[in-house]
N, C-alpha and C positions, 0 to 999 in steps of 0.2 A: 504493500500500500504506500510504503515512503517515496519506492522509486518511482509508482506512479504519479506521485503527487508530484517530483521534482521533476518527472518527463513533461506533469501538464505547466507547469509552471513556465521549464522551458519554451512551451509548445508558444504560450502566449505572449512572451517575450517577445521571440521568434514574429509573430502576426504584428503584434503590436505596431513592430519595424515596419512590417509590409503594408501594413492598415495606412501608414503615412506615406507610400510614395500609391497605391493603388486605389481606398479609398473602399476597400471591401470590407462587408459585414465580417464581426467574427461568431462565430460559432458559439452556442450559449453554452455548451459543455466545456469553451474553454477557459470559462471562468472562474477566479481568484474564490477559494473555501467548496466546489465541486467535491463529492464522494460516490465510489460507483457501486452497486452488488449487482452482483449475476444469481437471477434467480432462473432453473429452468430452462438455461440457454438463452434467456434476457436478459439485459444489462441496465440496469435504470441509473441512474445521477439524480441526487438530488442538494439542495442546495437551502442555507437559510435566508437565502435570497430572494425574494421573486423575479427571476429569472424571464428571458423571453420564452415563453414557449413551455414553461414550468405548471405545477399545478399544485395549489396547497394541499394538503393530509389535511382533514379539517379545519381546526384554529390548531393546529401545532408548532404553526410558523416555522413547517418545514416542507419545502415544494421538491417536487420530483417529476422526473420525464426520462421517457423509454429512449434509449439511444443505439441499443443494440439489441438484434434481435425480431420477430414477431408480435410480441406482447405475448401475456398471459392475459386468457378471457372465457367467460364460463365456468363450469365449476371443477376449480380439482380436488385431486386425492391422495391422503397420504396416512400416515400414523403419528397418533401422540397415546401417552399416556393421562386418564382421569380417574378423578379420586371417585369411587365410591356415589359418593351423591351425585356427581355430576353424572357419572355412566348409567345409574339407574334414574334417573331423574326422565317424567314423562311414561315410565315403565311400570312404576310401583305408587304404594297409595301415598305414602310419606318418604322423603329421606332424610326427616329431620335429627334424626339417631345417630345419620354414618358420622359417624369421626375416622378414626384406623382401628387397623385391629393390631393389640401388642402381645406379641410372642413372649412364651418363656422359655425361648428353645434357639440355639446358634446355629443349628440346623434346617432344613427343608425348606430354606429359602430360593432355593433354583427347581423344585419338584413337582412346580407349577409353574411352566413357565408364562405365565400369560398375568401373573401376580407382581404388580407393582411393589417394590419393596424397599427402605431404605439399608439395606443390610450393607456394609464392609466388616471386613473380619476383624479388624479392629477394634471399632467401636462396638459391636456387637458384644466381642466378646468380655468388653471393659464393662456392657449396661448389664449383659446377661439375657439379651434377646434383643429383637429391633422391632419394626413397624411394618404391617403391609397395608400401604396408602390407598389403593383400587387397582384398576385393571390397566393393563401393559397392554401395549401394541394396538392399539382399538383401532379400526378403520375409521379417517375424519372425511366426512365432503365438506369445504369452505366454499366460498364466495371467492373468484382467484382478484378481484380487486383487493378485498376486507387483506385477503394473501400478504400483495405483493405493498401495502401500503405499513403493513405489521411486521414483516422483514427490514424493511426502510427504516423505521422508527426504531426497535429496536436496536441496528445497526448504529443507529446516531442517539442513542442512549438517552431517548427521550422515555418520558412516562407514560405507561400504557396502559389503556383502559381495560375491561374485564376481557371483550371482544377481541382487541390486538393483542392480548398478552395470552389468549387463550391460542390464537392462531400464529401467535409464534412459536409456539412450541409443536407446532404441525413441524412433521420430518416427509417432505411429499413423495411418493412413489417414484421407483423411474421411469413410468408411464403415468405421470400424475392426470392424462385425462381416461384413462382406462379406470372402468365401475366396477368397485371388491363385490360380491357378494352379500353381504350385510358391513352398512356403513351406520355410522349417527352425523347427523350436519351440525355446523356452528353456525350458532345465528348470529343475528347484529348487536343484540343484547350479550353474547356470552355464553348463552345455555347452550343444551345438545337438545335435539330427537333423531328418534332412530328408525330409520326403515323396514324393524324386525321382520327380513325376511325369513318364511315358512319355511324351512325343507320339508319337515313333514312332518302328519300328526301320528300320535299311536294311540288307538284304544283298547287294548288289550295285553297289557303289563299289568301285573299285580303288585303292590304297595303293601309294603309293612312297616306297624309303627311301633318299636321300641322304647321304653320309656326308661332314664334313669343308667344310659348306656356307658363305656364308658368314653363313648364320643361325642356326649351331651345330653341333658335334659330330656331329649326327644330326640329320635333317630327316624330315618322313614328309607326305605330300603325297595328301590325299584326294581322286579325281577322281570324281567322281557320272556316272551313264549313265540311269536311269532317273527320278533325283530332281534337287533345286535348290534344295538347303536352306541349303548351306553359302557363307557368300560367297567370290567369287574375284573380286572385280572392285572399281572404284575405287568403286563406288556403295555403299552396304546395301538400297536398294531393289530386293527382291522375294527378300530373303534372309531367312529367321527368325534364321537363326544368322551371327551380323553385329558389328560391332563394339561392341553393347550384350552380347559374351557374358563371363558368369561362372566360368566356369570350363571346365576340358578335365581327363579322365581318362582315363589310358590303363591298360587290364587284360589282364596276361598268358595262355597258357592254363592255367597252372596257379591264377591268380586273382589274383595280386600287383597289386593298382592304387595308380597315383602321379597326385599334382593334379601341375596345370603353373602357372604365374602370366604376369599380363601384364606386356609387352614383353621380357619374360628368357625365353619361350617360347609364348604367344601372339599372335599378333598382327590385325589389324583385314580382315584376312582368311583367318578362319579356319581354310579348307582345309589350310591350312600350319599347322606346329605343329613345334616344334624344341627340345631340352635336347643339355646337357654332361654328361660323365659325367666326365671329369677335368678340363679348362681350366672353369673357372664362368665367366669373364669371354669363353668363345670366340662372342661373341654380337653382332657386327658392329660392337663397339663400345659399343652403345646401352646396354645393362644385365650386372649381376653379378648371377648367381642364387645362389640359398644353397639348393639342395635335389639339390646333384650327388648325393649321398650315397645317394638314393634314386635317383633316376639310371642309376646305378653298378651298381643288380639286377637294371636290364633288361639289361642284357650276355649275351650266350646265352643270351637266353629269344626268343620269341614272341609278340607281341602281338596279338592274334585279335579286340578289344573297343576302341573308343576312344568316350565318351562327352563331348556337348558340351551345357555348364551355361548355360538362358539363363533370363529370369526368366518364362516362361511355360513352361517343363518341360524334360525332359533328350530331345536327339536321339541315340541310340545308334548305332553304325555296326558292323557284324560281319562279319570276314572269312573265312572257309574255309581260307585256307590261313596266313592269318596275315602278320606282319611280322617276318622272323628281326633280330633286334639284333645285328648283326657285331660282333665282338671288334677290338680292333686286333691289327696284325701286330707281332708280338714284338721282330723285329730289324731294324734299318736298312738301305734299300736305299737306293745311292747310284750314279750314273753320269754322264759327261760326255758335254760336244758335243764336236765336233771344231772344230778352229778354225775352219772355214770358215760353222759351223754348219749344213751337208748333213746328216749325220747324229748318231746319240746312241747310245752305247755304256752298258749297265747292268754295271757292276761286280760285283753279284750276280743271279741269277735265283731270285725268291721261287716258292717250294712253293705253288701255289696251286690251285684250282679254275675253271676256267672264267675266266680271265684274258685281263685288254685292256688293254695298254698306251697311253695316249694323253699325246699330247706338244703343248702350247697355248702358243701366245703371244697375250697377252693387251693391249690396249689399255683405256685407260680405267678409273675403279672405282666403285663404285655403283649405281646404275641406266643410267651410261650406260657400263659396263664392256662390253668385246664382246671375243670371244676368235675365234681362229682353231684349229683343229685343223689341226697341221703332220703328224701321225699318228695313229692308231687302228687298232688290231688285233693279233694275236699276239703275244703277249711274246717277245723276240729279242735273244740279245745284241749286236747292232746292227742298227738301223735308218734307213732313209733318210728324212727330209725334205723335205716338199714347200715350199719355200720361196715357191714365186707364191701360197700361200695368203694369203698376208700382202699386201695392197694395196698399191701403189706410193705412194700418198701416204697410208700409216697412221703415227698419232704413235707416237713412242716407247713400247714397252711390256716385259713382262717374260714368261720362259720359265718353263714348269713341267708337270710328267713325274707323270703320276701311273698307279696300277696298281689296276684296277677289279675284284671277283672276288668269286663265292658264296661264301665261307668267311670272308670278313673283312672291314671298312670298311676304305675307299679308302683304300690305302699312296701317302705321299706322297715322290718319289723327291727326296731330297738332292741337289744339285744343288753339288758345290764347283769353285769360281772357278781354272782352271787359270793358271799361269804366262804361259804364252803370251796368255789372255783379257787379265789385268793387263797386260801390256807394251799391246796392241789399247787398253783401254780409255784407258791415260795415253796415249797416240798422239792418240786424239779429244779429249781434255782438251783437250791442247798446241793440237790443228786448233784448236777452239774458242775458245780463248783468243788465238789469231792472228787469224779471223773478228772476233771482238768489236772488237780493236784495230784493224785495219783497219775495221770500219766506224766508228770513230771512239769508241767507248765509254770512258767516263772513269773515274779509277781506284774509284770506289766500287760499279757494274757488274763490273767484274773482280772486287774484293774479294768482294762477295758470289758471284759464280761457283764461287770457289776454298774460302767456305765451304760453299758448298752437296754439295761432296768428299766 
């Protein structure tokens, strides 16, 4: 840019001379404070001048004019990244919720690729997670004037309004006038709409809703029978709707739809799909969602409609009978084992519909978690135990009772620690602490044993 500036400098120099013995116009781009960008194989100048032949950017008191090139005209296209409100904005019933979603994990920040994020490993690793801001790569249509006048500005480090600052961040194709498949437009104002196009609907997937999972609140689980769109497997090959997907809407029957975001509720296999409506953080860990609130109004509704956002159009899924959103159960059920742990006594018996007691002990947590069912079936104020379910050489794991039923998400039964369990449990302590000494463990083994209490 310097030596351009000292070529044009020259340039006029150069005229200036010639202007005095010939008496020839000069050329308005060879004017003193001139700057040039090439946008798209155009070259515009502009100037805080008004120039001959120039043209002011609104009141910016900054004029420009095409000097090389075609022009740019009509609409192009390209890619920016938007936050969350803005990409679902026009789509769902509210975005007043989105803020980011914050991770508590330095990982699976590339595992979506279509997830805005502010991740370096650095910083990341210093917060102990980062942010995922909205959706990555999105297809933009602009206005190529609103364009090439928001490059201009920009470039001359002026201040930009919602509209130029939005359409500066457009990165345009290299066929910026070729139409993607599913785009959203910038208007004059700053906003988006989107042209959701259709690929195609499906009526015939079956929906399961999960309550209390350990991927959220609520889980809803899309199984396909006639189609194979959705991925369910470690691969994304031979799935359209795959871990490059943009967004997920879910719509009630009365019409209420909510965006979902990545890793706080979508995840790289999309068949799955999971939100909180009180705990925001009940999310395996991995991310804090900030859109419970919306969340919150599927409770006693229906969701008949779930739409899945990829960058070559919207795959719709519609169900007949729908997905009831269970309520949780109002009051607390709590009950105990018996000390021998044969059986489990419920302290109260919940009001319910169509109800299944089930009682698990569980090994393991993660992917390599595996549970045993010690019971299943009728709710009873006591029940027996099948204790051989549990393998003779399975590690240490933990007990929990929960109450399955059509009228409300899975009631989790309390579980308090009896008298007699405590005395049982400092008994094994003490064994243990004997075991260790006997096989010769020295005091810094003990010491930590007794903190791990």
């Amino acid at each position: 840019m310097r030596k351009q500036k000292l070529l044009t400098k020259a340039l006029a120099a150069s005229m200036a001379v010639f202007m005095s013995v010939s008496q020839l116009s000069v050329p308005a781009f060879a004017a003193e404070g001139t700057k040039s960008v090439s946008i798209a194989g155009s070259t515009y100048t502009y100037s805080a001048e008004a120039l001959e032949g120039y043209t002011q950017i609104g009141n910016s008191g900054l004029y420009y004019k095409l000097i090389d090139g075609s022009g740019l005209s009509g609409t192009l296209y390209g890619k920016s990244n938007l936050t969350y409100k803005e990409f679902y904005s026009g789509d769902v019933s509210s975005t007043d919720s989105f803020d980011v979603v914050t991770t508590a994990s330095t990982s699976k920040y590339s595992v979506l690729s279509n997830a805005w994020t502010d991740y370096e490993e650095e910083s990341a690793e210093a917060a102990g997670g980062y942010h995922v801001k909205g959706v990555a790569n999105v297809n933009i249509a602009v206005d190529s004037d609103l364009y090439v006048k928001s490059i201009i500005l920009k470039d001359a480090n002026k201040e930009l309004s919602k509209a130029y600052e939005e359409a500066s961040d457009i990165t345009l194709n290299e066929n910026p006038t070729q139409v993607p498949s599913q785009y959203k437009t910038l208007q004059n104002n700053g906003s988006y709409v989107s042209n959701n196009k259709t690929v195609t609907t499906v009526t015939d997937a079956v929906p399961t809703l999960t309550t209390g999972s350990t991927w959220g609140e609520y889980e809803i689980d899309v199984v396909e029978t006639s189609t194979k769109y959705l991925r369910n497997s470690r691969q994304d090959e031979g799935f359209p709707v795959n871990s490059t997907i943009q967004g997920i809407i879910l719509e009630t029957t009365e019409g209420y739809k909510v965006g979902l975001e990545h890793l706080s509720n979508i995840w790289v296999q999309p068949y799955k799909s999971s939100f909180n409506v009180t705990n925001e953080a009940a999310t395996m860990g991995i991310a804090k969602s900030d859109n419970t609130a919306e969340f919150a109004k599927l409770v006693n509704k229906t969701i008949n409609k779930i739409t899945y956002v990829t960058p070559e159009g919207n795959y719709v899924y519609t169900f007949a009978d729908g997905i009831f959103i269970k309520p949780a159960y109002s009051e607390e059920i709590s009950g105990t084992f018996s000390d021998d742990m044969k059986s489990f006594t419920l302290n109260q018996l919940p009001t319910v519909k169509n109800g299944t007691l089930t009682v698990t002990y569980t090994v393991g947590a993660g992917h390599k978690k595996t549970p045993y069912t010690l019971y299943s079936g009728a709710i009873a104020k006591n029940v027996s135990l099948d204790l051989n379910a549990i393998p003779s050489d399975a590690e240490g794991g933990t007990y929990s009772v929960t109450i399955s039923c059509d009228d409300y998400a899975d009631i989790y039964v309390a579980i308090p620690v009896t008298e007699a369990q405590k005395a049982q449990l400092q008994e094994l302590i003490k064994q243990a602490e004997t075991a260790l000494k006997g096989a010769g463990a020295d005091d810094s083994v003990l010491l930590a044993h007794k903190m791990r209490q």
